[in-house]
C-alpha positions, -999 to 999 in steps of 0.1 A, spaced: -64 15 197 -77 11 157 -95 -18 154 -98 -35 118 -119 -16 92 -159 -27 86 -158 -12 49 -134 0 22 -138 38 28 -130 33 63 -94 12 56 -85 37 33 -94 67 60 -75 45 84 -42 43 55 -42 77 51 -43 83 89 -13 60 95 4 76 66 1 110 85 12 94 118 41 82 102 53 112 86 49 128 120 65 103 134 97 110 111 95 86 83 99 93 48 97 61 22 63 41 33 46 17 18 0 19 20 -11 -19 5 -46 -27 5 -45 -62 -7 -81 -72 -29 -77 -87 -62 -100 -65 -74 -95 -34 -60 -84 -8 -86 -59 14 -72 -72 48 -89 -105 42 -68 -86 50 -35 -60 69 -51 -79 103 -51 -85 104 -14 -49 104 -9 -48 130 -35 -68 153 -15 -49 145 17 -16 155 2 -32 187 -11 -43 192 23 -8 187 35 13 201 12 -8 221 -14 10 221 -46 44 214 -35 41 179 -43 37 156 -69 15 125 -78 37 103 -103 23 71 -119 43 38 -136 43 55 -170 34 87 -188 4 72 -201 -9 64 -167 -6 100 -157 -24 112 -188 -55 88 -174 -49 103 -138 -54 137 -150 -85 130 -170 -99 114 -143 -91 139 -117 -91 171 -142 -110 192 -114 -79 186 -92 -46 214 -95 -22 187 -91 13 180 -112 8 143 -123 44 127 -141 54 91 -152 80 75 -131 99 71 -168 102 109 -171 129 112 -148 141 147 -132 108 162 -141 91 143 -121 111 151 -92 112 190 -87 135 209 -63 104 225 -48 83 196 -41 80 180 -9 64 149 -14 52 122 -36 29 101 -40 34 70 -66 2 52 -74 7 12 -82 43 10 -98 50 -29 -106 82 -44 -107 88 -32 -146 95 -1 -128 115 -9 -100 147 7 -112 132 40 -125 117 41 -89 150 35 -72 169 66 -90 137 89 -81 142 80 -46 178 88 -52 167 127 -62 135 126 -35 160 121 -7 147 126 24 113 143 15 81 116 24 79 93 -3 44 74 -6 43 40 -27 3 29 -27 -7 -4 -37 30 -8 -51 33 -45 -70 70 -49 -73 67 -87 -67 42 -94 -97 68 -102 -127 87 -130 -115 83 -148 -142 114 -131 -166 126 -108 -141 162 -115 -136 182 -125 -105 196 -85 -107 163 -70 -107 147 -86 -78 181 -76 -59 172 -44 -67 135 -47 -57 142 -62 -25 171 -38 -20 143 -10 -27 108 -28 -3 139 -32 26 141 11 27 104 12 34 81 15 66 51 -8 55 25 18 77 -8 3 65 -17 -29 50 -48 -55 49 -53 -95 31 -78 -112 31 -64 -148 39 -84 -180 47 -109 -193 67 -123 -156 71 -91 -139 87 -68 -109 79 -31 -98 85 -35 -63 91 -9 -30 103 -19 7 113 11 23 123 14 27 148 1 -5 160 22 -40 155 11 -67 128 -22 -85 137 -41 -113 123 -75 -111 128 -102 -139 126 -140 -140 125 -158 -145 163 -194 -148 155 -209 -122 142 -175 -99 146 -137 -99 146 -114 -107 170 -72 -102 169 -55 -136 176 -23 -125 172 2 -92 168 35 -93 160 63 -64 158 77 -82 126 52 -91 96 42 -131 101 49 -146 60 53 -177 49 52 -210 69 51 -189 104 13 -170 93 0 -204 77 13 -220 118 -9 -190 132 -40 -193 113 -41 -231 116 -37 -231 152 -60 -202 158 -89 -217 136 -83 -256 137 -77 -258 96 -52 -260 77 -46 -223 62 -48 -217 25 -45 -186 3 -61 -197 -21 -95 -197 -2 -119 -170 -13 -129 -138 7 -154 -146 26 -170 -137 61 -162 -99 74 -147 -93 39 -174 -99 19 -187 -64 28 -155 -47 16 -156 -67 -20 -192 -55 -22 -176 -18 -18 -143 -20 -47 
């Protein structure tokens, strides 16, 4: 059994370790969210690079939420041979001989561009990391969210860590259940695991009855997380 991560390089060993499991396992559209406000996706991006080099060589392609983006990512990573596209380039950023992708931090702006390349991916292992399709609310229409949920709803969530309150996390390996996690002295300790994600009023009930506070997620990180926000 994984237990919950001490540091940054470990959860992201861990994601890419559930995103192999998974594959294995037979799923193709998944979902790797490591949830720290100040985490920049690029920083963990490149170890998923080299994992899908690993995996596939360069039958594959890393695509980003715009052209622009991809330009950065090859800078960045010009001592990688990898094909880097924007999600707005269409076709070419879906070729016949790839056979996967990885998309690095699309938001919601690009929620329909994603949905027609998953169209043209088929069933080849699609990987969304750090994906923010919820983020625009604010003059996103009633049709685009439709399409956004209609989009998250075709995706196996296979790793994902938050920071909530009072010190605990909601955290999934796949291919372990949902857990929420909560500081016991000088460690952590799982309180709770779930086959379905705890959201909502239902995560807020666990947290408050497991730590005798109300929960709030608007509390900072502190506790066990304070180590990983040292690290991003």
């Amino acid at each position: 059994m994984t237990n919950l991560p001490d540091t940054l390089e470990d959860a992201t060993a861990q994601a890419i370790e559930a995103t192999v499991a998974a594959i294995d396992a037979g799923y193709t559209r998944l979902i790797v969210d490591i949830r720290f406000a100040e985490l920049k996706p690029m920083s963990i991006a490149r170890d998923f690079v080299l994992e899908f080099i690993k995996l596939y060589g360069q039958s594959w392609q890393a695509l980003f939420a715009d052209a622009g983006a991809a330009a950065q990512a090859k800078n960045q990573w010009s001592d990688l041979d990898v094909s880097m596209r924007g999600v707005n380039e269409g076709r070419a950023a879906i070729r016949p001989e790839d056979r996967a992708f990885l998309l690095v931090a699309p938001s919601s702006i690009e929620v329909d561009r994603v949905e027609k390349l998953l169209e043209l991916a088929g069933d080849r292992p699609f990987l969304m990391l750090n994906p923010r399709l919820e983020n625009s609310e604010v003059g996103l229409g009633l049709s685009a969210r439709k399409i956004r949920d209609r989009l998250i709803n075709t995706f196996e969530i296979c790793y994902y860590i938050q920071p909530l309150s009072e010190g605990t996390a909601l955290w999934r390996c796949h291919p372990q259940p949902w857990q929420v996690w909560q500081p016991d002295g000088d460690a952590m300790k799982m309180i709770v695991e779930s086959v379905e994600r705890p959201m909502g009023d239902e995560l807020n009930r666990t947290i408050s009855k497991a730590t005798g506070k109300q929960a709030s997620f608007l509390s900072s990180l502190q506790g066990f997380f304070d180590a990983l926000k040292q690290q991003i």
